[in-house]
C-alpha positions as a Markdown table, in Angstrom:
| # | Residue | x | y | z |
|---|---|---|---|---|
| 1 | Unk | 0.0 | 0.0 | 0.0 |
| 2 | Unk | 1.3 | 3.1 | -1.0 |
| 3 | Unk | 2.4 | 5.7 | 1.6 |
| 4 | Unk | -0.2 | 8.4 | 0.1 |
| 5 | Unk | -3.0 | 5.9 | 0.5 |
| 6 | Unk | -2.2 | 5.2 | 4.2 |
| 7 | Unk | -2.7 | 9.5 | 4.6 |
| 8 | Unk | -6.3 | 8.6 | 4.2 |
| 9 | Unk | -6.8 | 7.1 | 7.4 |
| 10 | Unk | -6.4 | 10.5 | 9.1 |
| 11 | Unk | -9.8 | 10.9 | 7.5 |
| 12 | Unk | -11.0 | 8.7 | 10.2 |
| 13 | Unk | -10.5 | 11.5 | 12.5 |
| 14 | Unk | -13.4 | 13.0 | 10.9 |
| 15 | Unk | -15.8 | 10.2 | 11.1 |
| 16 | Unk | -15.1 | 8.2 | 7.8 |
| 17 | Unk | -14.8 | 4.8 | 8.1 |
| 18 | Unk | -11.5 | 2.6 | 6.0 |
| 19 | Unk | -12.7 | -0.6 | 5.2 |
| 20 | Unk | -10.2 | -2.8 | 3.5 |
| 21 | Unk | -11.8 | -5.1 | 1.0 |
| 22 | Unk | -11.4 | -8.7 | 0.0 |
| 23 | Unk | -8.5 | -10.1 | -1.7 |
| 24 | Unk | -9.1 | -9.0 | -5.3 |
| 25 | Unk | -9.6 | -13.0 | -6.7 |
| 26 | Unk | -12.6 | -12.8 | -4.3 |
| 27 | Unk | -15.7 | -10.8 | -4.0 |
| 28 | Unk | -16.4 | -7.8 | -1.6 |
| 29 | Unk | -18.9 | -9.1 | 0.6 |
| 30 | Unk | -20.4 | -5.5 | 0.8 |
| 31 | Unk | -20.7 | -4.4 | -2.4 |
| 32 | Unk | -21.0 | -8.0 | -4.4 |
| 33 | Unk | -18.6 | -6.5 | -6.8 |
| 34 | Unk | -15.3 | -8.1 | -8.1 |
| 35 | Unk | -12.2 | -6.5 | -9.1 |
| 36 | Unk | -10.9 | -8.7 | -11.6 |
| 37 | Unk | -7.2 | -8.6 | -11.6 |
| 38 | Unk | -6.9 | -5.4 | -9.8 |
| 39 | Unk | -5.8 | -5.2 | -6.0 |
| 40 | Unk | -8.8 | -3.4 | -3.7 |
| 41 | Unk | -6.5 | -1.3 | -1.7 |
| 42 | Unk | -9.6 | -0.4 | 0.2 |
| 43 | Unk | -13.1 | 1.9 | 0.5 |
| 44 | Unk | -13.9 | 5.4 | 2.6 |
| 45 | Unk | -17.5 | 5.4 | 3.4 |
| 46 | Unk | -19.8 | 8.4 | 4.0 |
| 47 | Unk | -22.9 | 8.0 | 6.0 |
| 48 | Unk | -24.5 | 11.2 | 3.9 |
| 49 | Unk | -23.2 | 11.7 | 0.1 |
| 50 | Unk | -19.7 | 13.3 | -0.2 |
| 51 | Unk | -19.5 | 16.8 | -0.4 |
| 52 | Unk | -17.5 | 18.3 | -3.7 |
| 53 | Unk | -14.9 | 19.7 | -1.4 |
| 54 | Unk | -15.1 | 16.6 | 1.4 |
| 55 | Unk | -14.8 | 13.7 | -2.2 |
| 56 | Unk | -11.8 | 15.5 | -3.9 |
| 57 | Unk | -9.9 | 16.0 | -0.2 |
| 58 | Unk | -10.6 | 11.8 | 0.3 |
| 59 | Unk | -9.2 | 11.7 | -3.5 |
| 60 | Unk | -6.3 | 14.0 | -2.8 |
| 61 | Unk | -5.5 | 12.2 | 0.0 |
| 62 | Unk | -5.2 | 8.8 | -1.7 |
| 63 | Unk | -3.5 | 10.2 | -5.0 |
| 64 | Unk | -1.0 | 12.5 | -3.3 |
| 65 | Unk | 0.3 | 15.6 | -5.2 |
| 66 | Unk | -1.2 | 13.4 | -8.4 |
| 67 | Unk | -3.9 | 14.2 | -11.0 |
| 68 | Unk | -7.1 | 12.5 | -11.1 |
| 69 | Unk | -8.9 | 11.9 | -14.4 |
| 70 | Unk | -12.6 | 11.7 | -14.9 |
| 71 | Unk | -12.9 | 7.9 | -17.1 |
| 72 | Unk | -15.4 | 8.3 | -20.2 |
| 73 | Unk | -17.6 | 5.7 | -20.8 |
| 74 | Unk | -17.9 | 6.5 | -24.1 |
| 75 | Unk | -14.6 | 6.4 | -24.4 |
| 76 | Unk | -11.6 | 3.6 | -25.6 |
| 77 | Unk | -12.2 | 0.8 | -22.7 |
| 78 | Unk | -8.9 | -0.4 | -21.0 |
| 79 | Unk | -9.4 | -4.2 | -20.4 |
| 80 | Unk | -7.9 | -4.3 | -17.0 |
| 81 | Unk | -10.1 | -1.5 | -16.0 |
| 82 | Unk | -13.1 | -2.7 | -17.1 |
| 83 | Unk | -12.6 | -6.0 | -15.5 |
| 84 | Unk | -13.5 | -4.1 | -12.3 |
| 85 | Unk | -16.2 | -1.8 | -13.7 |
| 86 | Unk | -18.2 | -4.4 | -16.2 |
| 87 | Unk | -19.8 | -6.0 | -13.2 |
| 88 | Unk | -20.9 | -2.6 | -11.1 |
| 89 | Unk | -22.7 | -1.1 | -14.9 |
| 90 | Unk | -24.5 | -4.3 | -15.3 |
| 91 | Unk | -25.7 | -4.2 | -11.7 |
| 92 | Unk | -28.4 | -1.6 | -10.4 |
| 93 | Unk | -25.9 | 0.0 | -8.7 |
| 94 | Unk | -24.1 | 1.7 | -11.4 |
| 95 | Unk | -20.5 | 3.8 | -10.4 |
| 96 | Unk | -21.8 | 7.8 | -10.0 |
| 97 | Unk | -18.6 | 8.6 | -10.8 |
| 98 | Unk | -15.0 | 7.3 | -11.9 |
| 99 | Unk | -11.4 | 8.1 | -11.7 |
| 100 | Unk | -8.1 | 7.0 | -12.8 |
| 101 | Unk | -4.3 | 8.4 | -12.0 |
| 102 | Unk | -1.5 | 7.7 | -13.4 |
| 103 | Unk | 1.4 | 9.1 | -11.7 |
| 104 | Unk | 2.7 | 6.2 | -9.4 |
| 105 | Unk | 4.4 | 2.8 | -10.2 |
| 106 | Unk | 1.1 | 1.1 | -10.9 |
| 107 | Unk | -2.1 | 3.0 | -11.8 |
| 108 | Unk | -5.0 | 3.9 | -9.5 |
| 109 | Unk | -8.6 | 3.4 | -9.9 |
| 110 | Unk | -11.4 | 5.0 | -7.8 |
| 111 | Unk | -15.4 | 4.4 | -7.7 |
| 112 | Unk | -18.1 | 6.4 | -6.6 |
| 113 | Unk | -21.0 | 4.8 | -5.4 |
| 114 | Unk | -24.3 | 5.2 | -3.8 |
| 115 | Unk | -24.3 | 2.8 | -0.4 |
| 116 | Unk | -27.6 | 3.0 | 1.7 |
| 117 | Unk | -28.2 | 6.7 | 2.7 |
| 118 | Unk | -24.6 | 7.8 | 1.7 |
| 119 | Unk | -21.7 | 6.6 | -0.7 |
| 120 | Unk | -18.8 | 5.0 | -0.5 |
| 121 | Unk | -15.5 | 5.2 | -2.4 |
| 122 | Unk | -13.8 | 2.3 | -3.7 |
| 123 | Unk | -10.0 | 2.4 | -4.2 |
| 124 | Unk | -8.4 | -0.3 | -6.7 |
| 125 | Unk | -4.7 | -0.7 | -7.9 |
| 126 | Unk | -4.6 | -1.8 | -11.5 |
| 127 | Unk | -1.6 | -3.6 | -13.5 |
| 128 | Unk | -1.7 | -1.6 | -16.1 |
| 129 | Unk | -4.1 | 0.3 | -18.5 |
| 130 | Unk | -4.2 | -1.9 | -21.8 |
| 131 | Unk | -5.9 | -0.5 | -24.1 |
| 132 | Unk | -4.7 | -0.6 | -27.6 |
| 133 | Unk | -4.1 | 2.4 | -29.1 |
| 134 | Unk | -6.8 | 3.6 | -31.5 |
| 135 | Unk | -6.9 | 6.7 | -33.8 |
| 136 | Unk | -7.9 | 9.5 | -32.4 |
| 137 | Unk | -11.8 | 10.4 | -33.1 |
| 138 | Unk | -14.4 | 13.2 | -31.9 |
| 139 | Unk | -18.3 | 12.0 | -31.0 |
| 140 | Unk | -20.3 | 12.9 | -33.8 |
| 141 | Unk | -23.0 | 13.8 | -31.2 |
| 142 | Unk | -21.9 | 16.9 | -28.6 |
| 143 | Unk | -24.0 | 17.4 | -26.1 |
| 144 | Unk | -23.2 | 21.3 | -24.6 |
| 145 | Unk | -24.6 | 19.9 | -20.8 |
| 146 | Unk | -22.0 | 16.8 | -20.9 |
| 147 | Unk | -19.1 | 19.2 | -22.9 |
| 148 | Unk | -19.8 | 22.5 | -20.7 |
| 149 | Unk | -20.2 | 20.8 | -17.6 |
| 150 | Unk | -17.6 | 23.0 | -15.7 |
| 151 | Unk | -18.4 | 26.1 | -18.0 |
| 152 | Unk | -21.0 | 28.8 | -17.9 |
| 153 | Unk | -22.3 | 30.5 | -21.4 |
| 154 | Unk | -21.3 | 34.2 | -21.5 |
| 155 | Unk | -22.4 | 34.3 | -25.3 |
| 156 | Unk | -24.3 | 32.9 | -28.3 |
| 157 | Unk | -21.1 | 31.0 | -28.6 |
| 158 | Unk | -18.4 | 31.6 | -25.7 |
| 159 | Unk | -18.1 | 29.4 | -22.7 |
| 160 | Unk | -15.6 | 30.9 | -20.0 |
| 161 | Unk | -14.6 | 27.6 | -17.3 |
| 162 | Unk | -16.3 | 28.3 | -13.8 |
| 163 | Unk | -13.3 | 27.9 | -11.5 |
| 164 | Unk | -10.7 | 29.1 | -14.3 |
| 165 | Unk | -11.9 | 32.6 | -16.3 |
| 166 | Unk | -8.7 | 32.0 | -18.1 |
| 167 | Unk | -9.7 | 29.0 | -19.7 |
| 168 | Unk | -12.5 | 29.9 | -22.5 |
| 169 | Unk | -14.0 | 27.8 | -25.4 |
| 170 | Unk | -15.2 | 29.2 | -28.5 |
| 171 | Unk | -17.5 | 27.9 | -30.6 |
| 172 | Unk | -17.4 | 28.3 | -34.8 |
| 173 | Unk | -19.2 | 27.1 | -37.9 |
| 174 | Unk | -15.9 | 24.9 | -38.3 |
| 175 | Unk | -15.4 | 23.5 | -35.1 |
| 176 | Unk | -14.2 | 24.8 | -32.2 |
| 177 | Unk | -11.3 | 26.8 | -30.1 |
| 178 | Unk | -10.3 | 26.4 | -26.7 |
| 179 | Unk | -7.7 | 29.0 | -24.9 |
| 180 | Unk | -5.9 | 29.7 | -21.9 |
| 181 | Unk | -3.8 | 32.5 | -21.2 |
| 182 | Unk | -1.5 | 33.2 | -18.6 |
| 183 | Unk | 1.6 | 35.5 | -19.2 |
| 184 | Unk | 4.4 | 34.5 | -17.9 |
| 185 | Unk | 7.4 | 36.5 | -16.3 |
| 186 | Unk | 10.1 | 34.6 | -17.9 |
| 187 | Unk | 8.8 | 33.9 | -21.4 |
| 188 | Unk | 10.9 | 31.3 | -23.7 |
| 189 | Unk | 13.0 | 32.6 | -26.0 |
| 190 | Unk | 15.4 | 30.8 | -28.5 |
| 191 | Unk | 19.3 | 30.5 | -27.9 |
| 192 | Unk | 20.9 | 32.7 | -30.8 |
| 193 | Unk | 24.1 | 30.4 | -30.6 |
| 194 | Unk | 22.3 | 26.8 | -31.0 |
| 195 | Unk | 23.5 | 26.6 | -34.9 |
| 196 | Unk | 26.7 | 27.2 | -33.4 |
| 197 | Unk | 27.1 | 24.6 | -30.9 |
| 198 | Unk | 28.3 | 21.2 | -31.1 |
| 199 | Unk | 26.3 | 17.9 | -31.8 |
| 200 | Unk | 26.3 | 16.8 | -28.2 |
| 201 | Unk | 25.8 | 20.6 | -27.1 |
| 202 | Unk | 22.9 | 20.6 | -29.2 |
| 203 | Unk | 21.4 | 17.3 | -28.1 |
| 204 | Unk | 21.6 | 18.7 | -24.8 |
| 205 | Unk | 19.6 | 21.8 | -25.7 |
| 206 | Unk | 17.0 | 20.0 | -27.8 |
| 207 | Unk | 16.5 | 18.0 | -24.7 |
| 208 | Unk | 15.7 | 21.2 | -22.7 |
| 209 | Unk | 13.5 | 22.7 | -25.0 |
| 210 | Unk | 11.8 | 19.1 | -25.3 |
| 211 | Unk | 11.0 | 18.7 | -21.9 |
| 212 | Unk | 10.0 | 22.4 | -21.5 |
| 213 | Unk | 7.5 | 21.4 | -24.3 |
| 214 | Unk | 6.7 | 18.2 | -22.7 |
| 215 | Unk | 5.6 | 20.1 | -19.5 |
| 216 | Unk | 3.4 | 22.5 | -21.7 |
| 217 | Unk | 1.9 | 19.5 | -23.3 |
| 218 | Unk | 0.9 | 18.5 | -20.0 |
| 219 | Unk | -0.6 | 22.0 | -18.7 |
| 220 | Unk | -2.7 | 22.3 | -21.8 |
| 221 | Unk | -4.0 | 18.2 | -21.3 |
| 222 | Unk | -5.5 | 19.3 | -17.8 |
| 223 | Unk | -6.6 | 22.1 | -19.3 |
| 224 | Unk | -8.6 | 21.3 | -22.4 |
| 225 | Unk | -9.5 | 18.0 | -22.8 |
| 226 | Unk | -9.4 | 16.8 | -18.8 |
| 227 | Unk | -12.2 | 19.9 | -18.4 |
| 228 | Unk | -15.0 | 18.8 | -20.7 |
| 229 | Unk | -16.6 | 15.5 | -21.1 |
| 230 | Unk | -17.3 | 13.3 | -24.4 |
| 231 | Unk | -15.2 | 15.0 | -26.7 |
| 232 | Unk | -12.7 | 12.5 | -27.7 |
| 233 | Unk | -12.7 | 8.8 | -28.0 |
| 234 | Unk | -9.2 | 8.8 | -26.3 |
| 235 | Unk | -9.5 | 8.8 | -22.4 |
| 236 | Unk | -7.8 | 11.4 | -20.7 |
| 237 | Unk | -4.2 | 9.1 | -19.4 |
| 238 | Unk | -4.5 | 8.1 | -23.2 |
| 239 | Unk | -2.8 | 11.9 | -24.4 |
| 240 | Unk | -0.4 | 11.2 | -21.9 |
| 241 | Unk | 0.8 | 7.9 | -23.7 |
| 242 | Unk | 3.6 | 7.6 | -26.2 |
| 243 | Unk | 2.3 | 4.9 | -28.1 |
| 244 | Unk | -0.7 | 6.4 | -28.5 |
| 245 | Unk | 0.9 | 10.2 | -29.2 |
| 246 | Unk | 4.1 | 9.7 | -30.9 |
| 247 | Unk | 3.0 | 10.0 | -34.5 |
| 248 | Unk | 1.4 | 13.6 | -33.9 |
| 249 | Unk | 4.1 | 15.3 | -31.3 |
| 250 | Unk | 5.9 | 17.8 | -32.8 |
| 251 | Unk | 9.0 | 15.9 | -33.9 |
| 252 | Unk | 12.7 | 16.6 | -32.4 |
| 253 | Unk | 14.0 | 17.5 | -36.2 |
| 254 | Unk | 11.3 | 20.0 | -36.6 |
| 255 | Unk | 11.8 | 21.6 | -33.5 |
| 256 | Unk | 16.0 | 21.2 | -34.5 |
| 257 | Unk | 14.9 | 23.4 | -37.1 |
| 258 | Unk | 13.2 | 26.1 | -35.2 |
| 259 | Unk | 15.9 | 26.2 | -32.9 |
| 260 | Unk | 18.5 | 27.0 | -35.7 |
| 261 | Unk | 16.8 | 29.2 | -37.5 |
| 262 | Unk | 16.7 | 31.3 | -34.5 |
| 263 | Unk | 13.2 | 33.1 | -35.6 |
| 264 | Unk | 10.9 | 32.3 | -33.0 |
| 265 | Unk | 7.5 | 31.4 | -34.4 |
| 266 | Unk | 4.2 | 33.1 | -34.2 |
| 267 | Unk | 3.5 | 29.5 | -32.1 |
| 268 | Unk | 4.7 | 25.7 | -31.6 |
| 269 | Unk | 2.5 | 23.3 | -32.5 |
| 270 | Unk | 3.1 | 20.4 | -30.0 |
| 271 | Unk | 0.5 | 18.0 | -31.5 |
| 272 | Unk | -1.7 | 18.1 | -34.5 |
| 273 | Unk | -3.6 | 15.1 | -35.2 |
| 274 | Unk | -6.4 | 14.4 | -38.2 |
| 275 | Unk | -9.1 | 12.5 | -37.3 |
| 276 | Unk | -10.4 | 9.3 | -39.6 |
| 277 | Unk | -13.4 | 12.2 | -40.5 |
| 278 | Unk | -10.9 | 14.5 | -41.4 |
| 279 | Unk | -11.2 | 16.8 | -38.6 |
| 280 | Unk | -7.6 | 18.4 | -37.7 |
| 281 | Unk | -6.9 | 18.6 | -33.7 |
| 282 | Unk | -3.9 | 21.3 | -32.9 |
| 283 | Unk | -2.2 | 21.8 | -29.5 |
| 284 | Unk | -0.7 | 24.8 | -29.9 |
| 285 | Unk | 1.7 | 27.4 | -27.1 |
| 286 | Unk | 3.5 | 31.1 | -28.3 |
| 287 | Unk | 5.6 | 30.3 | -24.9 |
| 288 | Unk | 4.6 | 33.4 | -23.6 |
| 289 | Unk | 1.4 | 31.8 | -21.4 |
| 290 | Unk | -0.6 | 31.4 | -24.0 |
| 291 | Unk | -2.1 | 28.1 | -25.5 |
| 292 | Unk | -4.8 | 26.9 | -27.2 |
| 293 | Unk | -6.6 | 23.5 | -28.6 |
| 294 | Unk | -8.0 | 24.1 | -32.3 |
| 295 | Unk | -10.4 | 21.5 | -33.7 |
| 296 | Unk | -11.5 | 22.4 | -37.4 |
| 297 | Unk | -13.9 | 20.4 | -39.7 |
| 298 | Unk | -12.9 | 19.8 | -43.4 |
């Protein structure tokens, strides 16, 4: 058990309950549900439903300083995962919500569920997410309630995010835009001597710049596609994956090229992606705090 897990007990203190489970080959006498291959690191009942603030602080305490992400069900099915969730959807008591992180050794799943009066939250500890990677795709059916979730309309077509007024979508008779800005103090520039360097000099700075646009990559994930809901077929962990990004990152010879031409451009295109429908997905920064996710129709 992981030592940010064991922080959750302190949330008995404030009368929540730990119950750890059954071995995961067997079935949790409380909830009939089994976990498949997954280890049930254990569940944090509530005798009322969670609270938002109360359900992300159990959540927070469990996943540390890492991000949780909301699963799709409309979305690409990882086998392992679904090995624990197939049984709750076919049941009556169907998860409320569901969450997966990624940042540890081996991933973490959590389940929301009603129990009697309140809920309780199920914690599971997967092998590994499995799915095989599919081309990216966006649901020919939007619905602006599921999409907008976490956005209020401020126009005929503007959506500004409730907790972020930074982060706006826009949308157009093409598609749509989604930006964030931020400006920054220090904003990237480009080293005028990197044509001048030495091959192993070089490397070294194409590493830099790689992982400062790894990072942005990253930023504008949480951002964009981890704050609206049925957009993509890819689950959120799935952007994150290199065999399921690596043919539309920016590759290291283009941005070798930027770098020795020395002109900084109007913006970096990180990813860019066309959809089996022809659709062209853009992540996009001017490394100056601004960034933004296009998605145009043909």
């Amino acid at each position: 058990m992981c030592k940010s897990f064991v922080r959750v007990l302190g949330l008995c203190l404030l009368a929540v309950s730990l119950c750890v489970s059954a071995p995961a080959s067997q079935k949790s006498t409380k909830t009939g549900y089994t976990s498949g291959s997954a280890k049930i690191l254990g569940a944090v009942d509530s005798r009322r439903p969670f609270s938002g603030d109360r359900l992300f602080a159990t959540l927070d305490s469990v996943g540390g300083t890492g991000t949780w992400m909301e699963w799709d069900v409309n979305g690409v099915k990882d086998p392992s995962l679904m090995e624990v969730l197939n049984p709750m959807l076919k049941a009556e008591n169907k998860p409320e919500m569901v969450w997966v992180l990624t940042e540890r050794q081996l991933p973490l799943l959590a389940v929301l569920l009603q129990k009697g009066a309140g809920e309780v939250l199920m914690f599971y500890e997967l092998k590994k997410l499995d799915a095989k990677p599919e081309k990216l795709t966006i649901n020919p059916v939007l619905s602006n309630s599921v999409v907008f979730r976490d956005y209020k309309q401020v126009s005929e077509n503007e959506f500004i995010h409730i907790d972020k007024p930074n982060l706006k979508i826009k949308t157009m008779s093409n598609g749509f835009r989604f930006t964030y800005e931020n400006r920054v103090d220090s904003p990237l520039t480009l080293d005028p001597t990197y044509s001048t360097k030495t091959f192993v000099e070089k490397k070294a700075m194409l590493r830099d710049y790689e992982d400062y646009f790894k990072y942005e990559y990253s930023l504008m994930l949480r951002a964009f596609v981890q704050s609206v809901r049925g957009v993509f077929n890819w689950q959120p962990w799935h952007w994150y994956m290199q065999e399921w990004n690596a043919n539309y990152k920016m590759p290291s010879e283009e941005l070798d090229a930027i770098l020795s031409s020395g002109v900084m451009p109007p913006f970096f295109t990180l990813f860019k992606a066309k959809t089996a429908r022809g659709e062209v997905v853009e992540f996009r920064t001017n490394g100056n705090g601004y960034s933004e996710l296009l998605v145009t129709n043909p």
